[in-house]
C-alpha positions in Angstrom: 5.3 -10.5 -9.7 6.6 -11.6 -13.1 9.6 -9.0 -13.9 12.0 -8.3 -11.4 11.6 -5.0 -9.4 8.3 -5.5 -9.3 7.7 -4.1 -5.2 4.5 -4.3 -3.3 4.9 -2.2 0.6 2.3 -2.2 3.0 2.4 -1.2 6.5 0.7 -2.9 9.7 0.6 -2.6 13.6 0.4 -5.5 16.1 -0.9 -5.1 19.4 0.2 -7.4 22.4 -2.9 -9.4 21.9 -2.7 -9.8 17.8 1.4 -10.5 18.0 2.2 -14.1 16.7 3.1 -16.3 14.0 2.6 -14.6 10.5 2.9 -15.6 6.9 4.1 -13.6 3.7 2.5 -15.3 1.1 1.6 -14.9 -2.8 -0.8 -15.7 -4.1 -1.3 -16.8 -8.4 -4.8 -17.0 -10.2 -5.1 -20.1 -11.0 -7.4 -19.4 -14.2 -10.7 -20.1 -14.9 -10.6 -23.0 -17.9 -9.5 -26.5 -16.6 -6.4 -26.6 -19.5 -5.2 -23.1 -18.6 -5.4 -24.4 -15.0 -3.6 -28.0 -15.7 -0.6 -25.3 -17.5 -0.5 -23.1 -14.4 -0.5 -25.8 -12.1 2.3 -27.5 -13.6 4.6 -23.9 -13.5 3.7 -23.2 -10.1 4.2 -26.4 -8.3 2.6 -28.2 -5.3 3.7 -29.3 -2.3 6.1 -31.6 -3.0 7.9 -29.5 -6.1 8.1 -26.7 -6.9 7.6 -25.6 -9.9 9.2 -22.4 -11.2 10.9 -20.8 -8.5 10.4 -16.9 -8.0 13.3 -15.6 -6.5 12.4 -12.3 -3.8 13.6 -10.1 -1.4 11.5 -9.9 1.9 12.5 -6.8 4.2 10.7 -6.0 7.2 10.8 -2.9 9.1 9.4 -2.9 13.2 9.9 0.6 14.8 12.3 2.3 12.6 15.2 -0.9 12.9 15.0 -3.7 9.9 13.8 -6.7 11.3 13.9 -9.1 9.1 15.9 -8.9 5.6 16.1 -11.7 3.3 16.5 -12.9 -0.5 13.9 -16.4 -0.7 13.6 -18.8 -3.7 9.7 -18.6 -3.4 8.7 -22.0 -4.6 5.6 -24.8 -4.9 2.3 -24.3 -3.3 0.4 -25.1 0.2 -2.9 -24.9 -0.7 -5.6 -23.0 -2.7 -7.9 -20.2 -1.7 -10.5 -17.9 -3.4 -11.8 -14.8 -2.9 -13.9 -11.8 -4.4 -11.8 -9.0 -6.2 -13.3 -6.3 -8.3 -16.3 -7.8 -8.8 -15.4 -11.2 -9.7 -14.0 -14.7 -8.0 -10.5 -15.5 -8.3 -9.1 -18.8 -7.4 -5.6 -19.0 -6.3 -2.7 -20.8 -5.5 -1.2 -20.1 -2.1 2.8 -20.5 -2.2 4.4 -19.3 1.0 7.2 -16.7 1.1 7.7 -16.5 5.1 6.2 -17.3 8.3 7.8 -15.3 11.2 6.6 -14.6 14.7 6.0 -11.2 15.0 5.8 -9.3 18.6 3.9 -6.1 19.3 5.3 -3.1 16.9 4.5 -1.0 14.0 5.8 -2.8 10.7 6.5 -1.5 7.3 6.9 -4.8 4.5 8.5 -4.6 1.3 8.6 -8.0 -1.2 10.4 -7.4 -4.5 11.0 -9.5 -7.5 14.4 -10.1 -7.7 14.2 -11.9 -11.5 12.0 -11.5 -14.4 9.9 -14.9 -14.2 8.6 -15.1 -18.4 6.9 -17.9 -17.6 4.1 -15.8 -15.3 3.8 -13.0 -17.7 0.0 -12.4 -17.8 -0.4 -14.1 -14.8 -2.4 -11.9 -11.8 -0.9 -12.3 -8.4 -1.5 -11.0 -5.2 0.9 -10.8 -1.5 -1.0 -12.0 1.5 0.1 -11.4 5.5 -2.2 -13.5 7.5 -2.3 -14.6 11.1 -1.0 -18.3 11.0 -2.1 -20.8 13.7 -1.8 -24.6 12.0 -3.8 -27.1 14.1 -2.2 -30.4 13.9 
């Protein structure tokens, strides 16, 4: 997600039982050397800054009638996660996008790029949609 027009689509269906709160989220490979993760930390933030923003478009589609359509300054991070890809273990930096509830409905997503972002050139990232319940 590093030049702009970059587009990732995917389409999903809630059932009354699965509808709720959801978030859009990307996710950045933090690397796998501790100084090439230091420098990526650094550009993509943490909770309290963030870093270097990643400017995207967010449009959501439920039945046929846009939902939700948005441009969002995608910035700093929530937490990490990792996860088996292709064979190997990637460990990445969560930075939200979007949470939205979401009722019952078939939904088509579209995130786009809306800048080039240099500074994650060569940087493998990935767009999450996940059921969000936060326990406090």
């Amino acid at each position: 997600m590093s030049h702009s027009g970059q587009s990732v689509e995917f389409n999903f269906e809630l059932s009354k039982r699965k509808a709720g709160d959801y978030q859009f989220a990307l996710l950045l490979d933090k690397g796998n050397d501790y100084e090439e993760m230091k420098r990526r930390l650094d550009l993509f933030g943490d909770i309290n800054k963030d870093g270097i923003v990643t400017p995207i478009s967010l449009q959501i589609v439920k039945d046929g009638t846009i939902f939700f359509d948005e441009k969002i300054n995608a910035g700093g991070l929530g937490w990490g996660q990792s996860f088996d890809y292709e064979g190997r273990r990637i460990n990445m930096a969560v930075r939200n996008i979007k949470i939205l509830e979401l009722p019952p409905g078939r939904y088509s997503a579209v995130i786009t790029t809306l800048e080039n972002v240099p500074a994650f050139n060569g940087i493998e990232s990935f767009v999450e949609l996940t059921y969000f319940n936060p326990k406090i």
